[in-house]
TIVOTI-827263 format. One record per atom (N, C-alpha, C): y negated, z, x; residue in one letter. Coordinates in pm, whole numbers, padded with zeros to 5 digits, always signed. Example, Ala and Ser with C-alpha at 12.3 -4.5 7.8 and 13.67 -1.06 7.14 Angstrom:
2
+00569+00780+01319A +00450+00780+01230A +00330+00780+01320A +00225+00708+01285S +00106+00714+01367S -00003+00787+01290S 
END
This chain:
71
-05771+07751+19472X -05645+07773+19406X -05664+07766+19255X -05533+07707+19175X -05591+07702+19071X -05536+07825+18941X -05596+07892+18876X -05547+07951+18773X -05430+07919+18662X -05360+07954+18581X -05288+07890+18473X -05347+07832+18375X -05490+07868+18342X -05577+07828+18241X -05630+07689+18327X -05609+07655+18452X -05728+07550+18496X -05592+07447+18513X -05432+07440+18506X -05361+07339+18517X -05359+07263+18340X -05332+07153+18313X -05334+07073+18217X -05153+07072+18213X -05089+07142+18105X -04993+07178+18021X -05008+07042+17911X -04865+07007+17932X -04860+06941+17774X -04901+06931+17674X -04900+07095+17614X -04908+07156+17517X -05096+07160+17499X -05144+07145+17584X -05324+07148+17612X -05350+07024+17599X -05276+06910+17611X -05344+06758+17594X -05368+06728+17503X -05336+06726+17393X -05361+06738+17259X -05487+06755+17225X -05522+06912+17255X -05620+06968+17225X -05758+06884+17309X -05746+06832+17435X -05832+06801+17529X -05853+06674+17458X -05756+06585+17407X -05802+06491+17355X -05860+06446+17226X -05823+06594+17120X -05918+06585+17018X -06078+06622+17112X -06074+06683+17164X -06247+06710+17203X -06327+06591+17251X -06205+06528+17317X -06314+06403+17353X -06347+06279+17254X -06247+06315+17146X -06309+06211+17067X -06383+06255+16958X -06383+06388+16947X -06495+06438+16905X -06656+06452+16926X -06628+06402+17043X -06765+06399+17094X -06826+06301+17084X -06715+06174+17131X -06734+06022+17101X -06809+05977+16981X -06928+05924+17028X -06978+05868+16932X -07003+05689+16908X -06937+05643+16995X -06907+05532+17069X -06884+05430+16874X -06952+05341+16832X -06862+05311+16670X -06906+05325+16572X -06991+05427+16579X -07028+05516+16458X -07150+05441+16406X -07214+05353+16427X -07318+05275+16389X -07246+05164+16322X -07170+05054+16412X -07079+04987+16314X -06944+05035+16198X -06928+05172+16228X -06869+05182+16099X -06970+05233+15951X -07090+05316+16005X -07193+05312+15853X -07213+05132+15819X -07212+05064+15904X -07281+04909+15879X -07102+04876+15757X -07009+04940+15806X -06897+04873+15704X -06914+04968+15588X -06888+05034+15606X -06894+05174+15451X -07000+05086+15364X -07129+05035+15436X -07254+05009+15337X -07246+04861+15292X -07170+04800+15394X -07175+04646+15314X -07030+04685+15217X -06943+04737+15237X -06803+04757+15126X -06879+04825+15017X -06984+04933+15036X -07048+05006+14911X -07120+04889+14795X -07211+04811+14883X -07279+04697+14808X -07165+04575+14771X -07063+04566+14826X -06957+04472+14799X -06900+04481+14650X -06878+04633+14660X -06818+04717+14551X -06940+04716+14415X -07024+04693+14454X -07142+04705+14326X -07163+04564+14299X -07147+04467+14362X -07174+04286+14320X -07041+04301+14253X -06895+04334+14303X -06825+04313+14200X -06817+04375+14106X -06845+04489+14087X -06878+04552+13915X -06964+04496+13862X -07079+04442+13875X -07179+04404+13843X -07144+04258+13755X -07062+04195+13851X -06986+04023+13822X -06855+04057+13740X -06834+04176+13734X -06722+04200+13600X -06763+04203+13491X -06925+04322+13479X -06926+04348+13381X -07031+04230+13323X -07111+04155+13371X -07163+04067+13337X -07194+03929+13325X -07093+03938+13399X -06971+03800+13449X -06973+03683+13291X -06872+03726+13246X -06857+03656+13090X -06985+03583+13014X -07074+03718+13017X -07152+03668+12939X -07225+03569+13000X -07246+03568+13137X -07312+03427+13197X -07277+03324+13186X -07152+03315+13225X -07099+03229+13189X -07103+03128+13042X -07106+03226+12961X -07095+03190+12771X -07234+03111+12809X -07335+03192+12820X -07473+03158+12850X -07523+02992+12930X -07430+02993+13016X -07468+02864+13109X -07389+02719+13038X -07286+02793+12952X -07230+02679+12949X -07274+02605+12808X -07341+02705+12736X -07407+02685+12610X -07551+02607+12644X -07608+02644+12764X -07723+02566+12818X -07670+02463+12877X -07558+02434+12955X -07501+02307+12943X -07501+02171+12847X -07417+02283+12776X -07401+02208+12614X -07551+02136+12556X -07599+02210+12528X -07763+02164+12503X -07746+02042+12580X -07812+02047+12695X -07875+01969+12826X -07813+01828+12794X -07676+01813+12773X -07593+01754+12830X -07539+01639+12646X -07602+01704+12547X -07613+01685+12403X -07673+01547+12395X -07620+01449+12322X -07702+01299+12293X -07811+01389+12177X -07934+01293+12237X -08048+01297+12115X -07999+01260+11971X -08023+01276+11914X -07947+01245+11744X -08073+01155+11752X 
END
Protein backbone atom coordinates (compact mmCIF):
# COMPACT_ATOMS: atom_id res chain seq x y z
CA UNK A 1 0.00 0.00 0.00
CA UNK A 2 1.21 3.17 -0.71
CA UNK A 3 1.75 6.18 1.73
CA UNK A 4 1.00 9.99 0.71
CA UNK A 5 4.69 10.68 0.71
CA UNK A 6 5.33 7.54 -1.80
CA UNK A 7 2.42 8.91 -4.57
CA UNK A 8 4.04 11.53 -7.15
CA UNK A 9 1.80 14.89 -6.71
CA UNK A 10 2.21 17.53 -9.22
CA UNK A 11 3.43 19.74 -6.95
CA UNK A 12 6.61 16.98 -6.28
CA UNK A 13 7.57 16.79 -10.06
CA UNK A 14 9.30 19.68 -10.13
CA UNK A 15 11.30 18.94 -7.38
CA UNK A 16 12.03 15.16 -8.70
CA UNK A 17 13.13 16.65 -11.76
CA UNK A 18 15.52 19.16 -10.52
CA UNK A 19 17.31 16.10 -8.73
CA UNK A 20 17.74 14.26 -11.65
CA UNK A 21 19.37 16.70 -13.47
CA UNK A 22 21.33 17.43 -10.85
CA UNK A 23 22.87 14.49 -10.78
CA UNK A 24 23.24 14.33 -14.54
CA UNK A 25 26.42 14.61 -15.55
CA UNK A 26 25.77 13.51 -19.02
CA UNK A 27 27.61 17.11 -21.16
CA UNK A 28 29.67 18.37 -18.78
CA UNK A 29 32.94 17.49 -20.58
CA UNK A 30 31.73 19.07 -23.84
CA UNK A 31 30.54 22.05 -22.26
CA UNK A 32 34.26 22.84 -20.32
CA UNK A 33 35.63 21.94 -24.11
CA UNK A 34 33.16 25.23 -25.15
CA UNK A 35 33.76 27.68 -22.13
CA UNK A 36 37.71 26.94 -23.04
CA UNK A 37 37.79 27.28 -26.74
CA UNK A 38 35.23 30.72 -26.31
CA UNK A 39 37.89 31.66 -23.35
CA UNK A 40 40.93 31.32 -25.92
CA UNK A 41 38.58 32.73 -28.73
CA UNK A 42 38.08 35.72 -26.52
CA UNK A 43 41.96 36.22 -25.97
CA UNK A 44 43.01 35.86 -30.02
CA UNK A 45 40.49 38.54 -30.38
CA UNK A 46 41.83 40.98 -27.86
CA UNK A 47 45.04 40.14 -28.73
CA UNK A 48 44.15 40.97 -32.82
CA UNK A 49 42.56 44.26 -31.53
CA UNK A 50 45.08 45.36 -29.63
CA UNK A 51 47.84 44.49 -31.94
CA UNK A 52 46.14 44.20 -34.95
CA UNK A 53 47.06 47.82 -36.48
CA UNK A 54 50.29 47.81 -35.77
CA UNK A 55 50.93 44.64 -37.91
CA UNK A 56 49.47 45.55 -40.24
CA UNK A 57 51.43 49.26 -40.52
CA UNK A 58 54.41 46.81 -40.14
CA UNK A 59 53.70 44.34 -43.11
CA UNK A 60 52.70 46.73 -45.33
CA UNK A 61 55.79 48.93 -44.85
CA UNK A 62 57.79 45.57 -45.48
CA UNK A 63 55.75 45.31 -48.47
CA UNK A 64 56.58 48.62 -49.55
CA UNK A 65 60.32 47.92 -49.27
CA UNK A 66 60.14 44.41 -51.05
CA UNK A 67 58.06 45.53 -53.70
CA UNK A 68 60.33 49.18 -54.23
CA UNK A 69 62.30 49.50 -57.82
CA UNK A 70 66.13 49.49 -57.14
CA UNK A 71 67.06 53.21 -57.75
Amino acid sequence: MESKDDRRSPARAPEARRRSLLGDRRGAIPTEYVVLVGTMGLAVVFALVTVGPRLVKDFQRARNITAAPIP
